[in-house]
C-alpha positions as CSV (number, residue, x, y, z in Angstrom):
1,X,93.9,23.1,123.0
2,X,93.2,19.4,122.2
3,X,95.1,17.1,124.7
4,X,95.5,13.2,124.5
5,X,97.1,10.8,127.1
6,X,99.1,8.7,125.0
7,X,99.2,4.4,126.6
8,X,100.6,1.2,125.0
9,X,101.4,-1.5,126.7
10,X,104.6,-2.2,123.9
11,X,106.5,0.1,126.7
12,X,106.7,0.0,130.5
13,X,103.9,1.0,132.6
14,X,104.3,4.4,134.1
15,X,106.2,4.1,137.5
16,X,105.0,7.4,138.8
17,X,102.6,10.0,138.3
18,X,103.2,10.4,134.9
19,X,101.8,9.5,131.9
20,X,104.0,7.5,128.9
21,X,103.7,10.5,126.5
22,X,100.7,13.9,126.2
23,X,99.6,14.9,122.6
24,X,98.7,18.5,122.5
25,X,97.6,19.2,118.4
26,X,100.7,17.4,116.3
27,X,103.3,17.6,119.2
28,X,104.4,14.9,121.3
29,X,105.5,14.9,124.7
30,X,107.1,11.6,125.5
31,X,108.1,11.2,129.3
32,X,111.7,9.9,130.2
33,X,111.7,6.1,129.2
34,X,114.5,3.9,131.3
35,X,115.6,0.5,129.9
36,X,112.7,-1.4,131.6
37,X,111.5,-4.9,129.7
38,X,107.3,-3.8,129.2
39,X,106.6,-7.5,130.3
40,X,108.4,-7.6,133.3
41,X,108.8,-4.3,134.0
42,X,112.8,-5.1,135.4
43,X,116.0,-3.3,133.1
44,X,117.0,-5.8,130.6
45,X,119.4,-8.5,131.2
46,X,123.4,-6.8,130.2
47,X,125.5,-3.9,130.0
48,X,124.9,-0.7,129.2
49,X,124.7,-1.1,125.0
50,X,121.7,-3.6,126.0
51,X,120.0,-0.9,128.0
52,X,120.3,1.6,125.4
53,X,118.6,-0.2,122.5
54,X,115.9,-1.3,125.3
55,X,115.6,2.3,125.8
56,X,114.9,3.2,122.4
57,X,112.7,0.4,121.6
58,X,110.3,1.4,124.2
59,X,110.7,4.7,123.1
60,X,109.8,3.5,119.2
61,X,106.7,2.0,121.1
62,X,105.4,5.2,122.5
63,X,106.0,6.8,118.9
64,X,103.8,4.2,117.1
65,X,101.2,4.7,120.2
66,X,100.8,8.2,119.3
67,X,100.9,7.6,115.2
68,X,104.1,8.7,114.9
69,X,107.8,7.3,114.5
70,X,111.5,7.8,116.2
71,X,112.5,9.5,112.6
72,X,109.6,12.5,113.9
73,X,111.3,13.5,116.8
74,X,112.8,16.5,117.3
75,X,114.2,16.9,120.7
76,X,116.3,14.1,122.9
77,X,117.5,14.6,126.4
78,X,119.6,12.1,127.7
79,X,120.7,11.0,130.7
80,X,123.6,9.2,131.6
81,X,125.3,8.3,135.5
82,X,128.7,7.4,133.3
83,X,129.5,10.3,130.6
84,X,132.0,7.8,129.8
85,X,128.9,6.1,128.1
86,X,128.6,9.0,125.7
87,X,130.2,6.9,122.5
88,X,128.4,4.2,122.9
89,X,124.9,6.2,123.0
90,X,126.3,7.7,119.9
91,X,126.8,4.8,118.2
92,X,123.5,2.9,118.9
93,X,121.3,6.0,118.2
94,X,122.6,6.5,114.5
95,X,121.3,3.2,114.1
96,X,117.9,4.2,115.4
97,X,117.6,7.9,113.7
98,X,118.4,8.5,110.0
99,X,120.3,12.5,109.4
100,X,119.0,15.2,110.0
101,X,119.4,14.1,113.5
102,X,117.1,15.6,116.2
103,X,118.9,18.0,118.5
104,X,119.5,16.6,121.6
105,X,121.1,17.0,125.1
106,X,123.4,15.0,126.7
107,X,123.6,15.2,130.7
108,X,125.3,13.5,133.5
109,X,123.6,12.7,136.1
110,X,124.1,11.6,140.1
111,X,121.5,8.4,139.8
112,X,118.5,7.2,137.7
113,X,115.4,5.5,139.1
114,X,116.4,1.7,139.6
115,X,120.2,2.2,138.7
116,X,119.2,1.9,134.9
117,X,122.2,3.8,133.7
118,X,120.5,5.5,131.1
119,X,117.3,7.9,130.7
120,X,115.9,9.8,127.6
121,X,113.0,11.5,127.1
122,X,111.5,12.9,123.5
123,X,109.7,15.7,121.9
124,X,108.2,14.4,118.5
125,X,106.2,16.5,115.8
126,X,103.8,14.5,113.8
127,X,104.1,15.5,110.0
């Protein structure tokens, strides 16, 4: 089984002991990205639709790390603290993914590492 660390410094450093995404043959493993700013490593400046674009630019960053592109992936889970946010994450992703859509999960959760409101992580299949 060939395995690859996958590192850019377009996203935010890892903040645990994880890596940004694992390649095993043309599948990509892409660990849960929060809206951090790569250079500063803080959430973005704004509300919630800010942090959800910053979220899927870093994870567009990973993608291109690992040769691939957001359109490749085929899983998203996402996290949210407000479900009431669920529109909005709707709304900015179709401007990210073209149809067929991935599928994807949608989940509430309690709290998310530095309040960032918003967590996804990816599965993407290199063509």
């Amino acid at each position: 089984m060939a395995r690859e660390i996958i590192h850019t410094d377009k996203a935010p450093a890892a903040i645990g002991t994880y890596s940004q995404a694992v390649k095993v043959n043309d599948t990509v493993y892409l660990s849960g990205q929060i809206p951090l700013v790569p250079e500063t490593m803080e959430i973005v400046e704004g509300g919630i639709e800010e942090r959800i674009h910053q979220v899927f630019k870093n994870l567009t960053a990973v993608c291109e790390a690992a040769g691939g592109s957001l359109q490749q992936i085929v899983k998203v889970n996402i996290y949210l603290t407000d479900l009431g946010n669920f529109a909005k994450v709707n709304e900015i992703m179709a401007q990210y993914f073209a149809q067929p859509y991935p599928a994807r999960a949608a989940v509430g959760v309690a709290q998310l590492p530095k309040d960032a409101g918003v967590e996804m992580e990816a599965v993407m299949v290199l063509d």
